[in-house]
mmCIF file of the C-alpha atoms, coordinates in Angstrom:
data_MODEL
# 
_entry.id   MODEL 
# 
loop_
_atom_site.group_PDB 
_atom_site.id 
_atom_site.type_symbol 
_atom_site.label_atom_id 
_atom_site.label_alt_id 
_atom_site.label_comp_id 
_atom_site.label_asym_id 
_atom_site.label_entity_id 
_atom_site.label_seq_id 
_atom_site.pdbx_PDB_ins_code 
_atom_site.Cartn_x 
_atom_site.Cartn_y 
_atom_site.Cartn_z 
_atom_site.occupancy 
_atom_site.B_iso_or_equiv 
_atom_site.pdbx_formal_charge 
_atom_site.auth_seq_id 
_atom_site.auth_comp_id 
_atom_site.auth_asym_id 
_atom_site.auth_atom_id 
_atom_site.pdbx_PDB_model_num 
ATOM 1  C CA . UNK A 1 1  ? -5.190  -82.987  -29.265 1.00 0.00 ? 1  UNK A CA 1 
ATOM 2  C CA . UNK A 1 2  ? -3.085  -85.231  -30.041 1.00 0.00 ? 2  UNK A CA 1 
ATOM 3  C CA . UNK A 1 3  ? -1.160  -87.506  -26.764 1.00 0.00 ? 3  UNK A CA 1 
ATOM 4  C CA . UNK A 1 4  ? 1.987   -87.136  -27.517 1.00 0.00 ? 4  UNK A CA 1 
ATOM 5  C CA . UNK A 1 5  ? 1.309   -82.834  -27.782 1.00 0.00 ? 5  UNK A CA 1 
ATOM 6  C CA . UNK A 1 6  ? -0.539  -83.154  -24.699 1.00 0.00 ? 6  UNK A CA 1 
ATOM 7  C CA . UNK A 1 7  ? 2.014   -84.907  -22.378 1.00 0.00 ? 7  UNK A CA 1 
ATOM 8  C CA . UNK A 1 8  ? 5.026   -82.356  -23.896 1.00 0.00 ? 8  UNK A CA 1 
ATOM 9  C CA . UNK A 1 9  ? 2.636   -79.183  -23.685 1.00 0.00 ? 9  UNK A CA 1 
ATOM 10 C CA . UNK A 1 10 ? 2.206   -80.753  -19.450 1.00 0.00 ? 10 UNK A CA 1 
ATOM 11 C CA . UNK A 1 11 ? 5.822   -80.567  -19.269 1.00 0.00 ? 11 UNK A CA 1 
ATOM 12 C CA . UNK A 1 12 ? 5.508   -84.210  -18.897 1.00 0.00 ? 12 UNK A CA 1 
ATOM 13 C CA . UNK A 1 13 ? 8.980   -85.903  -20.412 1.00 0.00 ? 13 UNK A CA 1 
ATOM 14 C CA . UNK A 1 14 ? 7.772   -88.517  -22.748 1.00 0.00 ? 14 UNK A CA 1 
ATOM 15 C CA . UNK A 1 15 ? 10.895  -90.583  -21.506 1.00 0.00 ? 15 UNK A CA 1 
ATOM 16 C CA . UNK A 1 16 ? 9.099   -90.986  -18.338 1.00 0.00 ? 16 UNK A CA 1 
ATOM 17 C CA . UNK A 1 17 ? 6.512   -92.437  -19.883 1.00 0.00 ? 17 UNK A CA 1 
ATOM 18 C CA . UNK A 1 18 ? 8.494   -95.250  -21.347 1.00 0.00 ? 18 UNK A CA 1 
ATOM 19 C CA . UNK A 1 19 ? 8.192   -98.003  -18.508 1.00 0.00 ? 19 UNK A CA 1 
ATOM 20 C CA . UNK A 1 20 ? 6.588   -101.525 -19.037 1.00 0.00 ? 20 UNK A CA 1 
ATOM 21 C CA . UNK A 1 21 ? 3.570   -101.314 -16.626 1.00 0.00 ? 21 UNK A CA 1 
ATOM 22 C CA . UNK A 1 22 ? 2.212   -98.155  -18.356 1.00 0.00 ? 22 UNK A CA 1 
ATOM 23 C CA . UNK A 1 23 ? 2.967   -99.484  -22.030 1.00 0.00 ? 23 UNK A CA 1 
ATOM 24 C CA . UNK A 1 24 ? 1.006   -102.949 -20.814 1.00 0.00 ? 24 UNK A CA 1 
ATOM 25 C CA . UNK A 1 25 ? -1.540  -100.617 -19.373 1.00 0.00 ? 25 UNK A CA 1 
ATOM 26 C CA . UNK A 1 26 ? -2.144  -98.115  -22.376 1.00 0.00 ? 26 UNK A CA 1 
ATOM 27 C CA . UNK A 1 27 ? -2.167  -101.935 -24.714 1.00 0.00 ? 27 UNK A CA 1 
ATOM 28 C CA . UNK A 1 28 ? -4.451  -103.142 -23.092 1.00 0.00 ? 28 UNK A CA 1 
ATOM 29 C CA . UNK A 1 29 ? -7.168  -100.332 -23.025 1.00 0.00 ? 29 UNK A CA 1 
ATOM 30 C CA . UNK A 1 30 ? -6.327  -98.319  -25.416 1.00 0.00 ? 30 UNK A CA 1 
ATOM 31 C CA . UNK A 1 31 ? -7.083  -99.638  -29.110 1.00 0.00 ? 31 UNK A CA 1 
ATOM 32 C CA . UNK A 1 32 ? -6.693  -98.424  -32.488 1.00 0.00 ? 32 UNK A CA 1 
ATOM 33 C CA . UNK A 1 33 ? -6.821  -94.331  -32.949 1.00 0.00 ? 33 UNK A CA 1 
ATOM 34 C CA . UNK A 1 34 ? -9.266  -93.407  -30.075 1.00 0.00 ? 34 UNK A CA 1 
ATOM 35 C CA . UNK A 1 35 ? -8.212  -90.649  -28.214 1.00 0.00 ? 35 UNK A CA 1 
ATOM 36 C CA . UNK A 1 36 ? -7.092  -90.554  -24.885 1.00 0.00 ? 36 UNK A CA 1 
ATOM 37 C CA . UNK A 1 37 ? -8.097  -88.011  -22.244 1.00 0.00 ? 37 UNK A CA 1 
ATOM 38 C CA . UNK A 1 38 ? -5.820  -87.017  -19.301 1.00 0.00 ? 38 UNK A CA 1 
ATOM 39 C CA . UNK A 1 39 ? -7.123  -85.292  -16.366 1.00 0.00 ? 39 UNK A CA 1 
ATOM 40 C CA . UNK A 1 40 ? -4.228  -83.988  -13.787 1.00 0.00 ? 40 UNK A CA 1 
ATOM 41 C CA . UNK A 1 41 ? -5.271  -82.848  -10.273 1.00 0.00 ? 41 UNK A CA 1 
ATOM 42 C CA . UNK A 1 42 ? -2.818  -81.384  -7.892  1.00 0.00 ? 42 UNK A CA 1 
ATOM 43 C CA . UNK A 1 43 ? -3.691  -81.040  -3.776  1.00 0.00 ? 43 UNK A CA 1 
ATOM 44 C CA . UNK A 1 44 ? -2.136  -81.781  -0.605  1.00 0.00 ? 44 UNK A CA 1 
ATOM 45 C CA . UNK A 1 45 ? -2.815  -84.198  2.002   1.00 0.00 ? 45 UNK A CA 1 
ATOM 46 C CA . UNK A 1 46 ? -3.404  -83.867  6.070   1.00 0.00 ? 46 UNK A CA 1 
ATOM 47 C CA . UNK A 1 47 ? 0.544   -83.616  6.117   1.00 0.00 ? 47 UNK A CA 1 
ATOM 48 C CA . UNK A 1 48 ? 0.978   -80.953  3.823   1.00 0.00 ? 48 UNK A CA 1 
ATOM 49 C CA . UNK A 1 49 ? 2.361   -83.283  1.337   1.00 0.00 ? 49 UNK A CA 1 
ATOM 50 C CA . UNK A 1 50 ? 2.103   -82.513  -2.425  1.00 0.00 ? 50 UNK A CA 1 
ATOM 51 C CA . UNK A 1 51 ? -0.544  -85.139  -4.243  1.00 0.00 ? 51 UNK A CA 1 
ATOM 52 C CA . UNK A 1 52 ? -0.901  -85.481  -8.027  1.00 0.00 ? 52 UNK A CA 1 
ATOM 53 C CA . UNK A 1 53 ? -3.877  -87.425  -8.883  1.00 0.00 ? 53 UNK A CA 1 
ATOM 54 C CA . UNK A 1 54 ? -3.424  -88.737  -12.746 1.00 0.00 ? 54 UNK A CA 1 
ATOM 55 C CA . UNK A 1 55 ? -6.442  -90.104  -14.615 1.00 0.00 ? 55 UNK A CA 1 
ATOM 56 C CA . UNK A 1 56 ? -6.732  -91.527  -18.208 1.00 0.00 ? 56 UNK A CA 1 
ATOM 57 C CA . UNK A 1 57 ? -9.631  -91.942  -20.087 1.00 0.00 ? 57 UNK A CA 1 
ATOM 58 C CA . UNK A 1 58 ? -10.627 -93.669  -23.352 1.00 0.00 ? 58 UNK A CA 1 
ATOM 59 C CA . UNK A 1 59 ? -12.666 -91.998  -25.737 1.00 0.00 ? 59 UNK A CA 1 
ATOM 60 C CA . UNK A 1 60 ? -14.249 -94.836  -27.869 1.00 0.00 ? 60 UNK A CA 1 
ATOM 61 C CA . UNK A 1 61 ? -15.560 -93.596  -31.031 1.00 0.00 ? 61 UNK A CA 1 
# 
């Protein structure tokens, strides 16, 4: 799938997306076409506090 499908299909606003440490961050580990996974996780803490737990993985070919 292709990122940019995946963060829209999320209902993740691409415009969030657009801030400098996260374009450093995907520049410096992601390279070339390889495709990125993204793996969401939503639970709550001891408070009862909403916690989304965002992870991004490189799949190098």
């Amino acid at each position: 799938m292709d990122t940019t499908e995946a963060f829209v299909s999320d209902g993740i606003p691409l415009e969030n997306l657009d801030h400098p440490t996260f374009r450093n961050w995907i520049a410096g580990n992601i390279f070339g076409d390889e495709d990125l996974v993204i793996q969401c996780d939503e639970t709550t803490d001891k408070g009862g506090n909403c916690v989304v737990n965002i992870l991004f993985k490189s799949l190098k070919s």
